[in-house]
N, CA, C and O atoms as a CHARMM CRD file, in Angstrom:
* protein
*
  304
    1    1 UNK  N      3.03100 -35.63100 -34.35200 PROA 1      0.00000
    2    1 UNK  CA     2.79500 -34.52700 -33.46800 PROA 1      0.00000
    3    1 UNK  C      3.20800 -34.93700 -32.05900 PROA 1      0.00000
    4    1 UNK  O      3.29700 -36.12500 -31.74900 PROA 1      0.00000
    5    2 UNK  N      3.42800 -34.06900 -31.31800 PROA 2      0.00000
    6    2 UNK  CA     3.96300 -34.20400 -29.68700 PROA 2      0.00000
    7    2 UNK  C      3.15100 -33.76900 -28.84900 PROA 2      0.00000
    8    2 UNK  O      2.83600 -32.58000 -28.80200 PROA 2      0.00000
    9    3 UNK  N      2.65700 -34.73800 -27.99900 PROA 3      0.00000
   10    3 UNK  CA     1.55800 -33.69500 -26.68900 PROA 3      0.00000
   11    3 UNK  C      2.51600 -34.06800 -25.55200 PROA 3      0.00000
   12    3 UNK  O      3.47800 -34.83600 -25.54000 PROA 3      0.00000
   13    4 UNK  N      1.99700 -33.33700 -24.64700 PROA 4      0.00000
   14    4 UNK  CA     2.31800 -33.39600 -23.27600 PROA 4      0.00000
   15    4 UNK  C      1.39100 -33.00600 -23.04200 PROA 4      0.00000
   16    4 UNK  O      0.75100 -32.19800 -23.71600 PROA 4      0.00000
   17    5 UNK  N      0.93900 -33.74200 -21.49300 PROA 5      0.00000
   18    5 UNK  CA     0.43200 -33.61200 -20.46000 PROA 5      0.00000
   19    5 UNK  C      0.58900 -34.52300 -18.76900 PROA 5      0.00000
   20    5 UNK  O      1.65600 -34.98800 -18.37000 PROA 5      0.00000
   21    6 UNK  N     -0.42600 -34.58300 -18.17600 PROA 6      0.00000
   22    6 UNK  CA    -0.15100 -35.35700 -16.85700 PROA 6      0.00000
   23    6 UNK  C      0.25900 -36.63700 -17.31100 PROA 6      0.00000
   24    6 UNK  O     -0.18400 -37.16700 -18.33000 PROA 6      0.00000
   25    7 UNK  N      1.25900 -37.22200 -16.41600 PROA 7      0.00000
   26    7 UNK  CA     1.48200 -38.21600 -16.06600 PROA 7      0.00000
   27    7 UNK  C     -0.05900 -39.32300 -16.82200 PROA 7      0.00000
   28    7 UNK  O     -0.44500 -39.60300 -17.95700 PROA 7      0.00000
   29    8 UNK  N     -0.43300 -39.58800 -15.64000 PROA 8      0.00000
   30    8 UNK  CA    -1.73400 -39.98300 -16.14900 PROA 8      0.00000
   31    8 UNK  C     -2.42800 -40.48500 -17.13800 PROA 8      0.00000
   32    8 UNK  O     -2.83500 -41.55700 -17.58600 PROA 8      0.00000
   33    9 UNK  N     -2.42900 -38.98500 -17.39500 PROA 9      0.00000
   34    9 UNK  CA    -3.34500 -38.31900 -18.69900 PROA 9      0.00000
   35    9 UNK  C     -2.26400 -39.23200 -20.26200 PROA 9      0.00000
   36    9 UNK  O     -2.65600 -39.82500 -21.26600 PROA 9      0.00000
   37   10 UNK  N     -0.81600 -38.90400 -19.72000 PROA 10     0.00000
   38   10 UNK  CA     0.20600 -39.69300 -21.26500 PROA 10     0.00000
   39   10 UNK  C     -0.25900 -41.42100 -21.10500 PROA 10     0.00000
   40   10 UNK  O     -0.10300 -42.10100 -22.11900 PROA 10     0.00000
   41   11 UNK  N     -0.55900 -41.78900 -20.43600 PROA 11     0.00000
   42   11 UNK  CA    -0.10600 -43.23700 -20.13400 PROA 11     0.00000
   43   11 UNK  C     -1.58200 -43.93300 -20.80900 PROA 11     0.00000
   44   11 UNK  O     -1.71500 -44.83400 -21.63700 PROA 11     0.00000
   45   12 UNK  N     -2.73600 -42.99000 -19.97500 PROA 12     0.00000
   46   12 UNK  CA    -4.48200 -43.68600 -20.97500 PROA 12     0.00000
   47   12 UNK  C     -4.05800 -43.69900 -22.32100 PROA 12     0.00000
   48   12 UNK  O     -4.07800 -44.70100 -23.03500 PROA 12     0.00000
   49   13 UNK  N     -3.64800 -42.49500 -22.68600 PROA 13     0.00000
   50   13 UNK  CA    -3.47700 -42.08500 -24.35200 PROA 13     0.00000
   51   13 UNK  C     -2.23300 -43.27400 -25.04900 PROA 13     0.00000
   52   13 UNK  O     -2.39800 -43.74900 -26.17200 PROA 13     0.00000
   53   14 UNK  N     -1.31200 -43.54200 -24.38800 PROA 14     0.00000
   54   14 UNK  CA    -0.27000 -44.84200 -24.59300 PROA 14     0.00000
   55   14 UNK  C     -0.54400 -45.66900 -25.07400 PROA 14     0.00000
   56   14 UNK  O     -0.24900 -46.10700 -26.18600 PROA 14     0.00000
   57   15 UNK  N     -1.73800 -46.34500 -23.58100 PROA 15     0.00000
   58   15 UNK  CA    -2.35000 -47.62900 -24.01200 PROA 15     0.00000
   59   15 UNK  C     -3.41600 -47.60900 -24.91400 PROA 15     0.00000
   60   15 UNK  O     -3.87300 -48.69200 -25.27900 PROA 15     0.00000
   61   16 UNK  N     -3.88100 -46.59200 -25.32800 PROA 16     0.00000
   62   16 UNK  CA    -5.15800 -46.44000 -26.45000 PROA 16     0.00000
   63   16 UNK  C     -4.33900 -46.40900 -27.72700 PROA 16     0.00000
   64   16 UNK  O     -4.78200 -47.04900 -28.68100 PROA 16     0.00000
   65   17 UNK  N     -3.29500 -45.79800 -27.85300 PROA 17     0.00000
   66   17 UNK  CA    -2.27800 -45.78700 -29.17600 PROA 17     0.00000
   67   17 UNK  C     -1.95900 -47.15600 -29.39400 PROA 17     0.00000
   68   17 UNK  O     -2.00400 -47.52600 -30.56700 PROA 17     0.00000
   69   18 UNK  N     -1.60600 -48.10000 -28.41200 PROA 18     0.00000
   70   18 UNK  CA    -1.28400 -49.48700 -28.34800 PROA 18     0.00000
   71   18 UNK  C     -2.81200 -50.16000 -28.59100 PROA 18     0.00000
   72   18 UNK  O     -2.79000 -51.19900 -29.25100 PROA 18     0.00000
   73   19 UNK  N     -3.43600 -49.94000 -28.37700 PROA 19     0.00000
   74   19 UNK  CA    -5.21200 -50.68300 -28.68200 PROA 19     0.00000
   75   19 UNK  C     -5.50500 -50.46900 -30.42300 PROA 19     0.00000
   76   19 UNK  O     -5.94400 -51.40500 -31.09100 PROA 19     0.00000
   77   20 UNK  N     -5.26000 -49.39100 -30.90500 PROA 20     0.00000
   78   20 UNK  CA    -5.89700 -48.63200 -31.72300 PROA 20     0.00000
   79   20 UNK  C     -4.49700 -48.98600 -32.72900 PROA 20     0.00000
   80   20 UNK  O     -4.73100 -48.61300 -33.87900 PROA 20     0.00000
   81   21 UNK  N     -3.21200 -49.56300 -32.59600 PROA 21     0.00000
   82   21 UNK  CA    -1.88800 -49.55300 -33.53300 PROA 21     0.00000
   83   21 UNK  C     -1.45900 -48.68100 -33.61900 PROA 21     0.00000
   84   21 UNK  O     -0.54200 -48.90400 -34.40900 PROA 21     0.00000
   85   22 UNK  N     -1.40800 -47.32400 -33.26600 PROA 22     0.00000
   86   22 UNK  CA    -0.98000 -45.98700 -33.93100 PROA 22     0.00000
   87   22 UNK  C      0.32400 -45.87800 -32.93100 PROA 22     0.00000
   88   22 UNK  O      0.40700 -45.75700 -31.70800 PROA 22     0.00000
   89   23 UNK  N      1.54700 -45.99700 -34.23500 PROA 23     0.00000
   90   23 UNK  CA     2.77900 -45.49400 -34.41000 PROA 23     0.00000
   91   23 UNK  C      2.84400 -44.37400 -33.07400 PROA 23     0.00000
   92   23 UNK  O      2.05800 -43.43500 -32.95200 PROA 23     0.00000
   93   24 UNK  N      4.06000 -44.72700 -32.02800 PROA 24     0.00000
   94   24 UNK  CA     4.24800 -43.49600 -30.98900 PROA 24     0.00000
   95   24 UNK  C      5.61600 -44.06600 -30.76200 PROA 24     0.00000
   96   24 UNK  O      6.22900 -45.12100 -30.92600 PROA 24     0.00000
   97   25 UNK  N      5.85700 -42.42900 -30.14500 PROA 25     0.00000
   98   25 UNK  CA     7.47700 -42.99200 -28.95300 PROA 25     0.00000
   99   25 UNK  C      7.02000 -41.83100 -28.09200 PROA 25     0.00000
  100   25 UNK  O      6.76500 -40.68700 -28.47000 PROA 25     0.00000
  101   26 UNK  N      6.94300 -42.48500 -26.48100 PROA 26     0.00000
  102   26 UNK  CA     7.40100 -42.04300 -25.21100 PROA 26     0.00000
  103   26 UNK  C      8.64900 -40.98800 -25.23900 PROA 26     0.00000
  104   26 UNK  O      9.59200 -40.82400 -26.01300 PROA 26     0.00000
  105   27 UNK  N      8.12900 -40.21600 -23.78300 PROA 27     0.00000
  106   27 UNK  CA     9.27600 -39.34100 -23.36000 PROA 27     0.00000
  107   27 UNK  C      9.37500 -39.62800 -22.10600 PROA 27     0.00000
  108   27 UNK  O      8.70300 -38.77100 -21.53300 PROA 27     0.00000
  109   28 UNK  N      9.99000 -40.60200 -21.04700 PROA 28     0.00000
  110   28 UNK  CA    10.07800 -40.19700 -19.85500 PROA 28     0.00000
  111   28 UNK  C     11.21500 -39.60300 -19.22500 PROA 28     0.00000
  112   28 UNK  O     12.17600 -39.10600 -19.81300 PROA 28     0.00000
  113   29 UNK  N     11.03200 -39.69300 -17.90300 PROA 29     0.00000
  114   29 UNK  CA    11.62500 -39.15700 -17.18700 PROA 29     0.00000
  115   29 UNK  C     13.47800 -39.96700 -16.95000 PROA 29     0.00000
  116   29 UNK  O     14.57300 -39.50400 -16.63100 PROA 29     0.00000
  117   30 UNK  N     12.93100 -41.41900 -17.34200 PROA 30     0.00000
  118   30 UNK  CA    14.85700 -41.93000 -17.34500 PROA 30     0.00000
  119   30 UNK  C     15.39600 -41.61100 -18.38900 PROA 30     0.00000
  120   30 UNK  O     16.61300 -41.75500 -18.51000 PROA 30     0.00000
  121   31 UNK  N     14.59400 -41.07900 -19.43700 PROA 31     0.00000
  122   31 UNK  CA    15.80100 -40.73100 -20.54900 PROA 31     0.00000
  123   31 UNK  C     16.36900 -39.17300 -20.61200 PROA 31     0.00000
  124   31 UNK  O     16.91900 -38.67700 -21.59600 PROA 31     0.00000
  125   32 UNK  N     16.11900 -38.51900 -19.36700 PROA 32     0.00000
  126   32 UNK  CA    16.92700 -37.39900 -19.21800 PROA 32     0.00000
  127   32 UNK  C     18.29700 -37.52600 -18.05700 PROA 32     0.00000
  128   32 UNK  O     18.32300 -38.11700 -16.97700 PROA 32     0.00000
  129   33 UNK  N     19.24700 -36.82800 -18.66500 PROA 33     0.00000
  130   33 UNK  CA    20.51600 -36.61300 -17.70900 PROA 33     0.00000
  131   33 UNK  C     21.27900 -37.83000 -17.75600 PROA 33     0.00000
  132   33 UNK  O     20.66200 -38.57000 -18.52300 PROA 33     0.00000
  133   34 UNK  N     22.29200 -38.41100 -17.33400 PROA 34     0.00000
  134   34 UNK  CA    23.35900 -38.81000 -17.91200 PROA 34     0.00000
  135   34 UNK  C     23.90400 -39.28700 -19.20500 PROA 34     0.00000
  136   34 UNK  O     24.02600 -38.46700 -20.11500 PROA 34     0.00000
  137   35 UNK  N     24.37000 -40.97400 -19.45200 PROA 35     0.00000
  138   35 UNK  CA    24.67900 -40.53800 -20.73800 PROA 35     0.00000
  139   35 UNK  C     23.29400 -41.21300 -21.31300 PROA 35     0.00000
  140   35 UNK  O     22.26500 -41.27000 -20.63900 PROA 35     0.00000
  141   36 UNK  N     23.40600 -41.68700 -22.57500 PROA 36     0.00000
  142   36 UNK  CA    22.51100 -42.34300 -23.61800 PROA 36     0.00000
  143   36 UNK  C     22.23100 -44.07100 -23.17500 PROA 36     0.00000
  144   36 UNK  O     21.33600 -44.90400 -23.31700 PROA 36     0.00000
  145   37 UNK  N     23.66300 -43.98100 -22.53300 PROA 37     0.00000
  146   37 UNK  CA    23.48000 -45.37100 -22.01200 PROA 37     0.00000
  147   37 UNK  C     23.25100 -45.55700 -21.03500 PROA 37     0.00000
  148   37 UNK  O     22.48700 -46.52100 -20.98300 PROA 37     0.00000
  149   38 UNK  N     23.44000 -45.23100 -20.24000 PROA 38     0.00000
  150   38 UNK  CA    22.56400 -45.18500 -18.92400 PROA 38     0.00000
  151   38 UNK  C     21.01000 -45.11600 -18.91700 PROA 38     0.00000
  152   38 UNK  O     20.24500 -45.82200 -18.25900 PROA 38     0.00000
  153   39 UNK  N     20.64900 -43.94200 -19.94000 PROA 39     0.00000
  154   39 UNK  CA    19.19500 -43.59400 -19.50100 PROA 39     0.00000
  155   39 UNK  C     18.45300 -44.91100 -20.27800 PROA 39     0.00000
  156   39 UNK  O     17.32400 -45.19200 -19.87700 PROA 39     0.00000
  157   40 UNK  N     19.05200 -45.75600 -21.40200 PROA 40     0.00000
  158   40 UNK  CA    18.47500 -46.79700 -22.01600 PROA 40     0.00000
  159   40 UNK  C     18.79400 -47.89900 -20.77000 PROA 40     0.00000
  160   40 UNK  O     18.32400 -48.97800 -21.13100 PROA 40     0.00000
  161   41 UNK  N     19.46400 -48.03000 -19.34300 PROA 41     0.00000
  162   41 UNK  CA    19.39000 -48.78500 -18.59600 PROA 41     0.00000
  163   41 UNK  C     18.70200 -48.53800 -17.64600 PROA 41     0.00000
  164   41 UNK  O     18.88500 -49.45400 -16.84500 PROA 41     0.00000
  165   42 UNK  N     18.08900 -47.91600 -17.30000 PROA 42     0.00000
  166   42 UNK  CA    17.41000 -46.99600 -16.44200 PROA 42     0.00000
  167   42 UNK  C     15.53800 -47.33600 -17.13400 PROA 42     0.00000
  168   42 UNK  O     14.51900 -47.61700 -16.50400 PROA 42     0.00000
  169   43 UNK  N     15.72700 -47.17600 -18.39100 PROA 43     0.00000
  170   43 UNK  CA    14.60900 -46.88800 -18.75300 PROA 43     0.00000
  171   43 UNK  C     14.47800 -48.53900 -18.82500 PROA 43     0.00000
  172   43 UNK  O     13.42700 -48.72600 -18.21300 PROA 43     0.00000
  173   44 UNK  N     14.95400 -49.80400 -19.22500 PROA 44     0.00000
  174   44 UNK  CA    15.08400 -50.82100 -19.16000 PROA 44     0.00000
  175   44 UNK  C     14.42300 -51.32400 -18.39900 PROA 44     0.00000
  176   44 UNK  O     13.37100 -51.92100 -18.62700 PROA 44     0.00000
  177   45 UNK  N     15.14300 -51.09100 -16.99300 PROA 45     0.00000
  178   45 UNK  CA    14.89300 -51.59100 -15.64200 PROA 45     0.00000
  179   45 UNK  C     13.41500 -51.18600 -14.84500 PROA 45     0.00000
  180   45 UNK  O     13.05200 -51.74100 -13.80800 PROA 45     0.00000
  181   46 UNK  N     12.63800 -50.09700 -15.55000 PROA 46     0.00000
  182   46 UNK  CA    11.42200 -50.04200 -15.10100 PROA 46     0.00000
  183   46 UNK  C     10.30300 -50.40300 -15.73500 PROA 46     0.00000
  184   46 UNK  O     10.30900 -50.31300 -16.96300 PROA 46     0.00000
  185   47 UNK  N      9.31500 -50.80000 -15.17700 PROA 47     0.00000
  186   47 UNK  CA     7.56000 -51.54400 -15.59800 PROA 47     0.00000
  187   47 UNK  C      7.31300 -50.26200 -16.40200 PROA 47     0.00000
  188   47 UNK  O      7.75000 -49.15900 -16.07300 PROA 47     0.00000
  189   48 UNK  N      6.56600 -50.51400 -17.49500 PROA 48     0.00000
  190   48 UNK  CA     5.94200 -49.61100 -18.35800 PROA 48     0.00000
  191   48 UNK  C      4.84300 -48.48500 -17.42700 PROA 48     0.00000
  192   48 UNK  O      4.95800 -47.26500 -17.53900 PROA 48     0.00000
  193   49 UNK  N      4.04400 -48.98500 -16.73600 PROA 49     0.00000
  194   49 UNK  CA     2.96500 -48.92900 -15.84400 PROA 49     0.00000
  195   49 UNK  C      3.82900 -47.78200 -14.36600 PROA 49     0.00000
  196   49 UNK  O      3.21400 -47.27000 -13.43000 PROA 49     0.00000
  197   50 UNK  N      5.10400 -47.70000 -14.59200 PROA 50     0.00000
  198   50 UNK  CA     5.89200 -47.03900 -13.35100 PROA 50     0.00000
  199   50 UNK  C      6.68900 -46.20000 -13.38900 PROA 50     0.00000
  200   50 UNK  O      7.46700 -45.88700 -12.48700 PROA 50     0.00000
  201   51 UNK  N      6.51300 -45.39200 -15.23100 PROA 51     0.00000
  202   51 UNK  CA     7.33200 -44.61900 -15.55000 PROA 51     0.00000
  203   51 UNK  C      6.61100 -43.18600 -15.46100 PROA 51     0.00000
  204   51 UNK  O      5.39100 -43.02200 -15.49700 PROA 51     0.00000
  205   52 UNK  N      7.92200 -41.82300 -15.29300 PROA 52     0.00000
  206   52 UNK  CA     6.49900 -41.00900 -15.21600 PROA 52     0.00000
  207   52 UNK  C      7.03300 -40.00500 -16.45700 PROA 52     0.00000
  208   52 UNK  O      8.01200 -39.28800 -16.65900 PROA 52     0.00000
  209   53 UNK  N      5.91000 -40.35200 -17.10400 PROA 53     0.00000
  210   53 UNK  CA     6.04200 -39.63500 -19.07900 PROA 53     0.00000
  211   53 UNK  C      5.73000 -38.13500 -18.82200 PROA 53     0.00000
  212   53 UNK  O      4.90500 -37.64000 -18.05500 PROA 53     0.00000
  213   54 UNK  N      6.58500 -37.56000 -19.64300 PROA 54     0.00000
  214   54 UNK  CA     6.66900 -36.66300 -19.96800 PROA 54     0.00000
  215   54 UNK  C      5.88300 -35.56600 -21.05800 PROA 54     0.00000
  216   54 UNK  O      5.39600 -34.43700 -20.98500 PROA 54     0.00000
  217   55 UNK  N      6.09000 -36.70700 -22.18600 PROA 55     0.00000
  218   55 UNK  CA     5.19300 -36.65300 -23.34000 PROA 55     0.00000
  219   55 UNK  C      5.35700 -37.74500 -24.30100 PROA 55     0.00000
  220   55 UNK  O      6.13100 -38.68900 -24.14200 PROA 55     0.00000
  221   56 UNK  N      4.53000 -37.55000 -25.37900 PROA 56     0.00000
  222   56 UNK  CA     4.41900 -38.36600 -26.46800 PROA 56     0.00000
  223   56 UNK  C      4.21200 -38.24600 -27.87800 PROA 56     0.00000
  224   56 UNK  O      3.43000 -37.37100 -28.25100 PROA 56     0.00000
  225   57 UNK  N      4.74400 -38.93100 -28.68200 PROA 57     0.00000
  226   57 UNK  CA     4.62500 -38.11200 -30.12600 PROA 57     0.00000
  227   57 UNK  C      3.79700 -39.21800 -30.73100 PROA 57     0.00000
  228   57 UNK  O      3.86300 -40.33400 -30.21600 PROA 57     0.00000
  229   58 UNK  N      2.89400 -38.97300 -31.94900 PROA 58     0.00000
  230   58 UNK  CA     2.26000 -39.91100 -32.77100 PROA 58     0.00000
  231   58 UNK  C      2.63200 -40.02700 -33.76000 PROA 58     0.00000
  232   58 UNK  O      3.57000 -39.27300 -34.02100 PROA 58     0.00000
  233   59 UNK  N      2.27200 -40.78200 -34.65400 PROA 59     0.00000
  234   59 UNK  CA     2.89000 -41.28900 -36.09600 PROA 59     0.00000
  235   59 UNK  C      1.22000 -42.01300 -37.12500 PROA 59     0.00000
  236   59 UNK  O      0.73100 -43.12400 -36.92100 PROA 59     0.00000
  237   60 UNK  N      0.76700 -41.11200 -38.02100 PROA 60     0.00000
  238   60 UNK  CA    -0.42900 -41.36800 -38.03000 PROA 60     0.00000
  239   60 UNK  C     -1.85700 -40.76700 -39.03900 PROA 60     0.00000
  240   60 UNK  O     -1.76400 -39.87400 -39.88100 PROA 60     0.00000
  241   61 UNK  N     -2.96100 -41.41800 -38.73200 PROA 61     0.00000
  242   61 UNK  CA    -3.73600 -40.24800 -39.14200 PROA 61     0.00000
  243   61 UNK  C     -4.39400 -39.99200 -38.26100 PROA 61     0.00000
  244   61 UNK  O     -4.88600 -40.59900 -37.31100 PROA 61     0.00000
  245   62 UNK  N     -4.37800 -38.57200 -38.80200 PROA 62     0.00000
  246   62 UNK  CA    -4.79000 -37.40600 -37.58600 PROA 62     0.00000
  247   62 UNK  C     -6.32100 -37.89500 -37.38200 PROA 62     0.00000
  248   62 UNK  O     -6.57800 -37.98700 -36.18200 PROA 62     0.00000
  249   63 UNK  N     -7.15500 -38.15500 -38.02700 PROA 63     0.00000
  250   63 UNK  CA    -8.06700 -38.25100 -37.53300 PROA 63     0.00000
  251   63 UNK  C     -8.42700 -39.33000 -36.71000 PROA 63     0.00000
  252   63 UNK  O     -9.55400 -39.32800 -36.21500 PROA 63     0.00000
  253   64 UNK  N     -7.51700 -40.40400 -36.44900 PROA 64     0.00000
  254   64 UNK  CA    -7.57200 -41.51300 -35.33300 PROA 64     0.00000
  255   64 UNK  C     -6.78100 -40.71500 -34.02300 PROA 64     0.00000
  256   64 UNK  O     -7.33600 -40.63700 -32.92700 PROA 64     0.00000
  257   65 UNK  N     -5.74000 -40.27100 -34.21700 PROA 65     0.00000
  258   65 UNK  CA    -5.02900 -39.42100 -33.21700 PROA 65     0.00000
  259   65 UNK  C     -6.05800 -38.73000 -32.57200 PROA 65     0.00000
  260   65 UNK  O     -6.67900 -39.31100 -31.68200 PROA 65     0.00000
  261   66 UNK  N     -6.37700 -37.42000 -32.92200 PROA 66     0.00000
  262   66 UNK  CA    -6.71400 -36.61900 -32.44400 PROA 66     0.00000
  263   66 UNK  C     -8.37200 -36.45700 -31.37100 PROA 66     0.00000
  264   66 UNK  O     -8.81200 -35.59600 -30.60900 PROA 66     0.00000
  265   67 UNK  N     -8.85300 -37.78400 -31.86100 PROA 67     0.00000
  266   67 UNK  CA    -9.88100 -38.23500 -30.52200 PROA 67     0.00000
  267   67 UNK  C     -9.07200 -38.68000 -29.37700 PROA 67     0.00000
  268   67 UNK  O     -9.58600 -38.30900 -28.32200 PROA 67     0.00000
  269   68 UNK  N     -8.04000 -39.31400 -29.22600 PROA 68     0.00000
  270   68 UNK  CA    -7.37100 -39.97000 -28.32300 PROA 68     0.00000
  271   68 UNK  C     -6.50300 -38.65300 -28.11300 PROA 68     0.00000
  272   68 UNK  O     -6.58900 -38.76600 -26.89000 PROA 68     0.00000
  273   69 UNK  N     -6.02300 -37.92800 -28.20800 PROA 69     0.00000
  274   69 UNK  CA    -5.33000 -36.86000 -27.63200 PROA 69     0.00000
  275   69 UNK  C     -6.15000 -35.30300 -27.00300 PROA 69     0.00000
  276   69 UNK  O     -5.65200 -34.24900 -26.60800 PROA 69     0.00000
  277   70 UNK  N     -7.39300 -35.69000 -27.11500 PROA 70     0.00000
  278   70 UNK  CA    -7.91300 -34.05600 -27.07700 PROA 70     0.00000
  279   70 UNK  C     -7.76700 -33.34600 -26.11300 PROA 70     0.00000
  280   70 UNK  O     -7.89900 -32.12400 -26.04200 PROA 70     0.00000
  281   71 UNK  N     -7.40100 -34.31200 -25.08000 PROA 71     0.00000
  282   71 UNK  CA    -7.24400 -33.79100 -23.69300 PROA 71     0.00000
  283   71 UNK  C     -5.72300 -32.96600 -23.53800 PROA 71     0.00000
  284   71 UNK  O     -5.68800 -31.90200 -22.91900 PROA 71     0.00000
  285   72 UNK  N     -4.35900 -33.61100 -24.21400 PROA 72     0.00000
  286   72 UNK  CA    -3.48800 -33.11500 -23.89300 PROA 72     0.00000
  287   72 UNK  C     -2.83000 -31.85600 -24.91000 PROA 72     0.00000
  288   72 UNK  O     -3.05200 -31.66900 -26.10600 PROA 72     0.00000
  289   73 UNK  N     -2.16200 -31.27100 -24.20400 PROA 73     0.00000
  290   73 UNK  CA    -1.69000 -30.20300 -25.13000 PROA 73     0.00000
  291   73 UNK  C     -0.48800 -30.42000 -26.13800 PROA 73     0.00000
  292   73 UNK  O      0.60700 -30.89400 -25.83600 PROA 73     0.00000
  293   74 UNK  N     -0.90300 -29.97300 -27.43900 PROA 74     0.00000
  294   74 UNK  CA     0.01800 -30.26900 -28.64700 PROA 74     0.00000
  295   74 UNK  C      1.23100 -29.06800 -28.73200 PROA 74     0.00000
  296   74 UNK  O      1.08900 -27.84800 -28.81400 PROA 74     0.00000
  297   75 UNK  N      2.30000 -29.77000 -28.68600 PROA 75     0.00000
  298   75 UNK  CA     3.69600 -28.86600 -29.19100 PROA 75     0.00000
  299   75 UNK  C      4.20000 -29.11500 -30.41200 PROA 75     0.00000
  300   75 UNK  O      4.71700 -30.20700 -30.64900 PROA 75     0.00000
  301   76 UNK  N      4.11000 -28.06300 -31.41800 PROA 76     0.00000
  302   76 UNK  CA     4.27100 -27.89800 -32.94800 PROA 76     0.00000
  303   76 UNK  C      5.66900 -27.20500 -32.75200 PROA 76     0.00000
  304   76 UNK  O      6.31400 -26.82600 -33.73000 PROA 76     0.00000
């Protein structure tokens, strides 16, 4: 599943996915606009802690997910 929300709000939920093991991939903000390679150098070159996310998808069971996401809004 995919949420978005604040800045913020993606990054607690990140590091709780990383605490907890649950399967994710990030959306930020360097992997939009030029090419593929660029935005993988871009996205490279910045601290995890300094990116500003967009959203996030899980990989999982829902019932570990969905305490750690309640706050942000889900796109189906």
């Amino acid at each position: 599943m995919f949420y978005g929300g604040k800045n913020n709000e993606i990054k607690k939920v990140r590091r709780k996915f990383e605490e907890e093991s649950i399967l994710f991939v990030d959306f930020t903000e360097t992997m939009t606009g030029d090419t593929y390679e660029e935005q993988l150098i871009k996205t490279k070159e910045i601290n995890t802690e300094e990116h500003n996310y967009y959203g996030i998808l899980a990989f999982g069971e829902i019932e570990k997910i969905n305490p750690i996401t309640k706050r942000l809004s889900l796109f189906k």
